[in-house]
Each structure stands twice: as structure tokens, then as C-alpha cells.
Short mmCIF file of the C-alpha atoms (twelve columns), coordinates in Angstrom:
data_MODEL
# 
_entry.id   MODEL 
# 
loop_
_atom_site.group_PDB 
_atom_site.id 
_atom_site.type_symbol 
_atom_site.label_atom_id 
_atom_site.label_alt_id 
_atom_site.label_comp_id 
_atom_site.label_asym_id 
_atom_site.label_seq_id 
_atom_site.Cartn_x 
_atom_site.Cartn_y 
_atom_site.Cartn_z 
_atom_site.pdbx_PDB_model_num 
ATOM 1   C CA . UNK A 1   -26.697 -3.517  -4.995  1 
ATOM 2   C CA . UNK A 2   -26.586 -1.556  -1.668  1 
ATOM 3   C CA . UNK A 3   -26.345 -2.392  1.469   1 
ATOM 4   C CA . UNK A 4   -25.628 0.300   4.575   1 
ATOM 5   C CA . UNK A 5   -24.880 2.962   1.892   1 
ATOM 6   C CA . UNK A 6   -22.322 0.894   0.115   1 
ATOM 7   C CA . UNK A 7   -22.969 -0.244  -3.775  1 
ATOM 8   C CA . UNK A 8   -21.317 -1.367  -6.104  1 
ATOM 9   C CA . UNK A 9   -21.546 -0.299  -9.909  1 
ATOM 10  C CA . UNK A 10  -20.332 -0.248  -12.991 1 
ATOM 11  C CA . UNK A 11  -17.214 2.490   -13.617 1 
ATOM 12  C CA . UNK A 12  -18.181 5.720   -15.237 1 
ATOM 13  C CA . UNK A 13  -16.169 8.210   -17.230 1 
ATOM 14  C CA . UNK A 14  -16.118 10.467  -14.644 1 
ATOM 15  C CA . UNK A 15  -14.773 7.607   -11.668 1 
ATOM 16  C CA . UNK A 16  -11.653 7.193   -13.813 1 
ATOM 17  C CA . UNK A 17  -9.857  10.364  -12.895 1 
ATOM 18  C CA . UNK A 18  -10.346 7.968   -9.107  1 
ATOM 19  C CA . UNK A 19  -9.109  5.090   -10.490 1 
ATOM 20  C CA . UNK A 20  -6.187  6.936   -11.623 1 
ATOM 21  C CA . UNK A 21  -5.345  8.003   -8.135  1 
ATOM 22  C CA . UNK A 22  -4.117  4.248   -7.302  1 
ATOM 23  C CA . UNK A 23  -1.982  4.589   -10.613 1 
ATOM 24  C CA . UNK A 24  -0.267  7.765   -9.615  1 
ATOM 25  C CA . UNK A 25  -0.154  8.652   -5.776  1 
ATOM 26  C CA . UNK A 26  1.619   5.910   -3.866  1 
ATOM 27  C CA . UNK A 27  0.342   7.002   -0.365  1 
ATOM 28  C CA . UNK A 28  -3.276  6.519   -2.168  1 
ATOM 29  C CA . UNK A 29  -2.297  2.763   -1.972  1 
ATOM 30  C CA . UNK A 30  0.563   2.341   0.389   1 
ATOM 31  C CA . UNK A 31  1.816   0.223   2.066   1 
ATOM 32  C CA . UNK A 32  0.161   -3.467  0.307   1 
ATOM 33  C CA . UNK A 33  -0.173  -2.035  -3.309  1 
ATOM 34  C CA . UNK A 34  2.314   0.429   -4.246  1 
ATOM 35  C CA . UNK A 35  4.268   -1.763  -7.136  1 
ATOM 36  C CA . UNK A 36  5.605   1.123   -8.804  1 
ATOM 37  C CA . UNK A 37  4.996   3.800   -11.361 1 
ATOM 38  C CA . UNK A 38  3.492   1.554   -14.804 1 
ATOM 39  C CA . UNK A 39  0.751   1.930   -17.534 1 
ATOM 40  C CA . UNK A 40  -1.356  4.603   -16.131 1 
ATOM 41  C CA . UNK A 41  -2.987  5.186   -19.027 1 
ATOM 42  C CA . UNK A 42  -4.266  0.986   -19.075 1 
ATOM 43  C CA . UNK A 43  -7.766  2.013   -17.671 1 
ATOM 44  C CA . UNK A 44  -8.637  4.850   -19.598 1 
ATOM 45  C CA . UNK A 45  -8.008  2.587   -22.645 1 
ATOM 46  C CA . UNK A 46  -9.994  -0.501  -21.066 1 
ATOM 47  C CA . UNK A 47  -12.975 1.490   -20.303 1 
ATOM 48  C CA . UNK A 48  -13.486 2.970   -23.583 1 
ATOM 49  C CA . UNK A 49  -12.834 -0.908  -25.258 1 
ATOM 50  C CA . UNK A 50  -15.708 -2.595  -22.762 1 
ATOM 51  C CA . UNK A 51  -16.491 -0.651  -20.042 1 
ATOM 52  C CA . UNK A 52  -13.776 -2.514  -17.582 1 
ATOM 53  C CA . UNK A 53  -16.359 -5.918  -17.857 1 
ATOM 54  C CA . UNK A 54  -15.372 -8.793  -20.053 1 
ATOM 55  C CA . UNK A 55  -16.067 -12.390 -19.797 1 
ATOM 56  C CA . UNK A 56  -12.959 -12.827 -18.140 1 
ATOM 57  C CA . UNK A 57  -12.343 -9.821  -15.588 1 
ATOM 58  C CA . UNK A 58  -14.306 -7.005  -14.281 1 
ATOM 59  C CA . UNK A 59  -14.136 -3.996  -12.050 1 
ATOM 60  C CA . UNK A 60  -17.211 -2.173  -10.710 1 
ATOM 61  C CA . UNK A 61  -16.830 1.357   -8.300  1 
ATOM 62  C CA . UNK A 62  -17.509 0.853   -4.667  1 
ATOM 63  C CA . UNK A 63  -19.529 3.546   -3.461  1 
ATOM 64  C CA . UNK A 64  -20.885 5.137   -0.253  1 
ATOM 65  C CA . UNK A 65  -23.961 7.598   -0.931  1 
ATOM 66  C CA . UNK A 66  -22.807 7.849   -4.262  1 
ATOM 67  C CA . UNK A 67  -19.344 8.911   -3.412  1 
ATOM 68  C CA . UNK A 68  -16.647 6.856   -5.021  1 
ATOM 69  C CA . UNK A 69  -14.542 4.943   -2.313  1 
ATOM 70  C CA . UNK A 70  -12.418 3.095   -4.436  1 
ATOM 71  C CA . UNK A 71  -12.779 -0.466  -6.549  1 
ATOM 72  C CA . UNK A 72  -13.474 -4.196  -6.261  1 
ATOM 73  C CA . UNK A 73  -12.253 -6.285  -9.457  1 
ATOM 74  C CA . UNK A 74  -12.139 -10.145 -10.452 1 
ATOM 75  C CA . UNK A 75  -10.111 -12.229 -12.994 1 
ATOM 76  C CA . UNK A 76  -10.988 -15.892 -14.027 1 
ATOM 77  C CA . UNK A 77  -8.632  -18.314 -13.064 1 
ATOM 78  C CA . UNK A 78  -8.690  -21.376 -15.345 1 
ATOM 79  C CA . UNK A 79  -7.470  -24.633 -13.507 1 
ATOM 80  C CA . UNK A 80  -8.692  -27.265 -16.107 1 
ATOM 81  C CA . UNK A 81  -9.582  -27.723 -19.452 1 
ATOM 82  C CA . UNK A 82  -13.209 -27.471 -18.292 1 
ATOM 83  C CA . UNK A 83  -13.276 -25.200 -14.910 1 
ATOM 84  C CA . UNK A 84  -12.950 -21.891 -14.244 1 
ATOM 85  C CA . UNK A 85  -13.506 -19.605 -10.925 1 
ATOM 86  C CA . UNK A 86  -12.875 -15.962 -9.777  1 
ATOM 87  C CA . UNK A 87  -9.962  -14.383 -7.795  1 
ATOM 88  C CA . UNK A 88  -11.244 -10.867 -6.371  1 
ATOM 89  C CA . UNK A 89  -9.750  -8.048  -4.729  1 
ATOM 90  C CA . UNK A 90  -10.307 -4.760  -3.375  1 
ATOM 91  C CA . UNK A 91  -8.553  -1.277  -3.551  1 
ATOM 92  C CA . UNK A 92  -10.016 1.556   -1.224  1 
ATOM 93  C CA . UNK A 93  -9.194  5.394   -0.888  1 
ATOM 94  C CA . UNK A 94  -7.242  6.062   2.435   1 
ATOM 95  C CA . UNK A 95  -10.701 7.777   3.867   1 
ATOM 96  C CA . UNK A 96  -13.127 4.915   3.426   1 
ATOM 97  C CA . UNK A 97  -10.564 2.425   5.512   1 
ATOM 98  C CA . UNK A 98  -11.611 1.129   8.592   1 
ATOM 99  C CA . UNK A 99  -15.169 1.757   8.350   1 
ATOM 100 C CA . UNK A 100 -16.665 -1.300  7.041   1 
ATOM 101 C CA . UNK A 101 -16.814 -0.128  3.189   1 
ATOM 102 C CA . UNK A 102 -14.579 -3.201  1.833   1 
ATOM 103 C CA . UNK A 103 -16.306 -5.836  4.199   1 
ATOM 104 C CA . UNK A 104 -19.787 -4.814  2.556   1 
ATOM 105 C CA . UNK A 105 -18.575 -4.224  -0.712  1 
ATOM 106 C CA . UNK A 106 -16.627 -7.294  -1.196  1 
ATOM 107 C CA . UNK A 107 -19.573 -9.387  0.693   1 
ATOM 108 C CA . UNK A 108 -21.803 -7.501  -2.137  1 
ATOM 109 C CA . UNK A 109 -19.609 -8.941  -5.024  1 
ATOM 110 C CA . UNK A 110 -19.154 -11.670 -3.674  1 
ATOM 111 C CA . UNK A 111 -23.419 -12.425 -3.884  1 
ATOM 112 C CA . UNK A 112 -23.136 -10.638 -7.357  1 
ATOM 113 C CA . UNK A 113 -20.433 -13.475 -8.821  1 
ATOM 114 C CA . UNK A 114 -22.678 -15.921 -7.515  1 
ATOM 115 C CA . UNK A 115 -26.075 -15.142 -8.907  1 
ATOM 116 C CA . UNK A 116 -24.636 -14.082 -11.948 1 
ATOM 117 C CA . UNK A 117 -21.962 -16.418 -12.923 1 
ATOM 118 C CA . UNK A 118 -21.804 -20.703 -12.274 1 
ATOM 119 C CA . UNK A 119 -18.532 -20.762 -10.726 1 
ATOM 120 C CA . UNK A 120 -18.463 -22.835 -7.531  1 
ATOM 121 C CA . UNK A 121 -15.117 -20.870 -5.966  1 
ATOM 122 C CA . UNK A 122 -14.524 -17.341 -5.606  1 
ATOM 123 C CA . UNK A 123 -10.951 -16.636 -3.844  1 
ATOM 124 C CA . UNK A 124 -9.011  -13.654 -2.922  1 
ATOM 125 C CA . UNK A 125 -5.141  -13.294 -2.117  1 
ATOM 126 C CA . UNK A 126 -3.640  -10.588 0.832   1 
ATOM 127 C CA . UNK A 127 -0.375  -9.580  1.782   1 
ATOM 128 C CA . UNK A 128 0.554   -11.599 5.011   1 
ATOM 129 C CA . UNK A 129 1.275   -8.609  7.033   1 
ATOM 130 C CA . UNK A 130 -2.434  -7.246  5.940   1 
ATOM 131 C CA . UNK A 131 -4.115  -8.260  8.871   1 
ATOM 132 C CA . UNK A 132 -6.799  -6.023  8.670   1 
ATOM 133 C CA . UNK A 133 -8.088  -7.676  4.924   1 
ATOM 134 C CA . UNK A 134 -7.846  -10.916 6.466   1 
ATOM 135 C CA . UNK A 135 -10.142 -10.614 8.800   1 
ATOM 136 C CA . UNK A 136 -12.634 -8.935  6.441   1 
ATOM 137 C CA . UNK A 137 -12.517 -11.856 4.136   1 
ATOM 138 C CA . UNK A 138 -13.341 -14.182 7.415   1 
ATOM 139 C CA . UNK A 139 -15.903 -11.576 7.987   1 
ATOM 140 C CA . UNK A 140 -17.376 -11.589 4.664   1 
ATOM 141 C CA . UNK A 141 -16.771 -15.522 4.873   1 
ATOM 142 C CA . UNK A 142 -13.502 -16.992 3.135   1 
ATOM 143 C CA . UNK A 143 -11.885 -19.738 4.434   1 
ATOM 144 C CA . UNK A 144 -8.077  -19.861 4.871   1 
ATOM 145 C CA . UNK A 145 -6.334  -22.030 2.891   1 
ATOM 146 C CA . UNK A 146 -2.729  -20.876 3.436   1 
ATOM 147 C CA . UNK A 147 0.220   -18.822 2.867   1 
ATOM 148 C CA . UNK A 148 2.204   -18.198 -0.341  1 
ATOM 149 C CA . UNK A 149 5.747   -17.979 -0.069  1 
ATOM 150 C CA . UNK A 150 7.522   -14.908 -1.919  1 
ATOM 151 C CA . UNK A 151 4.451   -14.488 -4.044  1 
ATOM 152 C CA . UNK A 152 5.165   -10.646 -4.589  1 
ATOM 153 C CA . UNK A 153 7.781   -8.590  -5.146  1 
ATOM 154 C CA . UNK A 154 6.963   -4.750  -3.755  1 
ATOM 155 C CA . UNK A 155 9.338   -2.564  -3.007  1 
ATOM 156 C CA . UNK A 156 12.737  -4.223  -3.156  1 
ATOM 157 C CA . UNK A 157 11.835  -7.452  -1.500  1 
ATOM 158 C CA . UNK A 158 9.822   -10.745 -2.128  1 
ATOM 159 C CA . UNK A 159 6.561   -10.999 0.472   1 
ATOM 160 C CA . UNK A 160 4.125   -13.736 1.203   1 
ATOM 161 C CA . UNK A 161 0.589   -14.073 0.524   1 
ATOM 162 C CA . UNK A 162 -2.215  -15.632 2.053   1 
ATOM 163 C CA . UNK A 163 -4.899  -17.473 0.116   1 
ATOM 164 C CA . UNK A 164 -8.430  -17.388 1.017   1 
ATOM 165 C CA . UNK A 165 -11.836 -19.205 -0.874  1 
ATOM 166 C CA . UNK A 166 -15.617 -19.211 -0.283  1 
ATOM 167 C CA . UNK A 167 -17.329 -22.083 -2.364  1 
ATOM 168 C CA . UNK A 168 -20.349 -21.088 -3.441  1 
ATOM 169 C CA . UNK A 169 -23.016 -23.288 -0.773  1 
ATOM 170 C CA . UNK A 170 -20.879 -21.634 2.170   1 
ATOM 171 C CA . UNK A 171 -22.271 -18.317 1.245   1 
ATOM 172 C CA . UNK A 172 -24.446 -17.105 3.934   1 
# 
């Protein structure tokens, strides 16, 4: 998948010494997902069970001309005995911020859960004060839906989310 430089692929060996980065440098992720030091050996282990792609979850390398940029990953979420859909996220190095990277990539995996999987919703949460990823997900074409109250706790203190959701025939 590409798109103005940007793909998306599966994670190599050699991108998990980047993945470890979000693990181990808080200022890589600072200041919506620094949640403190934990597992930082989780990934390594995942990738060498599956590759980081399961039925349930995934996580494929965002890249610009080949140059890893960070991560998009999804999770099922089952809300009946019979349904199922995707929440999605993003995590991008400090450089590739601000210059369109995470719209096109998350627009890209967004297309990819679609063609490739029959869930009708995809959503994605943000930190309230994360303006910025809010208005890529209107961007890339999420709806709204609301705010989460003390949905998070990061660094000493309980923060709000926001909830957004594309349905699959709103995809444009």
C-alpha cells in the first residue's frame, strides 16, 4: 500500500530495535503515550510467535521511502456473541509528526481492514487534549461519537478520551 511515499507493511526483524524506541525513551512518545517503563521485551517475543498479526490484533510499520516512521496497530473488540470490529491506533517517531504521515497511514489501514476483513466499524480512541489526532481521524473520516471520562491513567492523573468510528459504507 503506498500512497505519497507512505506504506504500510508488515514489521521486520530489523524495525523492532524502532519499535523498541516507544518502549524505552519517553520523549519518543511524550506527552499522550508515555504510561511508564513495562514489558519491553513483549514485541520481540510477539514477533518471533506470529509476526505481530493474529486473528485478533495486528501491527504493520508505517513507512516513508522505506524509512520506518513509527506503527499503526488494531485489536478486535467483541460486543456480542456474534459481532466483532476493530479499534486502531497510531504511534509515530517525533520527526514524522506534523507532516501528514499518520493521516495517510491510518487512511491506508483503514482501506486495508476493510477489503480484507467483514467488519462494518473500525474506531479509534485519542487523548482529549490531542487535538492534532482528532482532526486527522476527521481527516481520514471518523465520526465523533464522544468523550470518555477518566478513561486513562498517565502520569499521576486520570484523563479523558474521545471516541471516534468510520462504518464501513462512509469510507470514501
Amino acid at each position: 500500500m503506498s500512497d505519497n511515499h507512505v506504506t504500510l507493511r508488515p514489521v521486520a526483524e530489523d524495525d523492532l530495535s524502532v519499535l523498541e524506541r516507544f518502549l524505552l525513551e519517553p520523549e519518543t512518545v511524550e506527552p499522550f503515550q508515555w504510561f511508564g517503563w513495562w514489558d519491553i521485551g513483549r514485541w520481540r517475543r510477539q514477533w518471533a510467535e506470529n509476526g505481530l498479526l493474529t486473528e485478533d490484533a495486528g501491527q504493520l510499520m508505517v513507512a516513508r521511502d522505506d524509512e520506518p516512521m513509527g506503527f499503526v496497530a488494531w485489536r478486535k473488540i467483541v460486543s456480542s456473541r456474534t459481532t466483532h470490529y476493530w479499534n486502531m491506533g497510531i504511534c509515530l517517531l517525533p520527526e514524522a509528526r506534523g507532516k501528514g504521515v499518520g493521516t495517510e497511514a491510518q487512511r491506508q489501514l483503514v482501506q486495508y481492514l476493510f477489503a480484507h476483513t467483514l467488519v462494518i466499524r473500525i474506531e479509534a480512541d485519542t487523548d482529549v487534549d490531542n487535538i492534532a489526532e482528532q482532526r486527522v481521524l476527521e481527516k481520514v473520516g471518523f465520526t465523533r461519537e464522544g468523550v470518555l471520562r477518566s478513561v486513562v491513567f498517565r502520569n499521576g492523573r486520570w484523563r479523558d478520551g474521545v471516541r471516534y468510528s468510520i462504518l464501513r459504507d462512509e469510507l470514501g
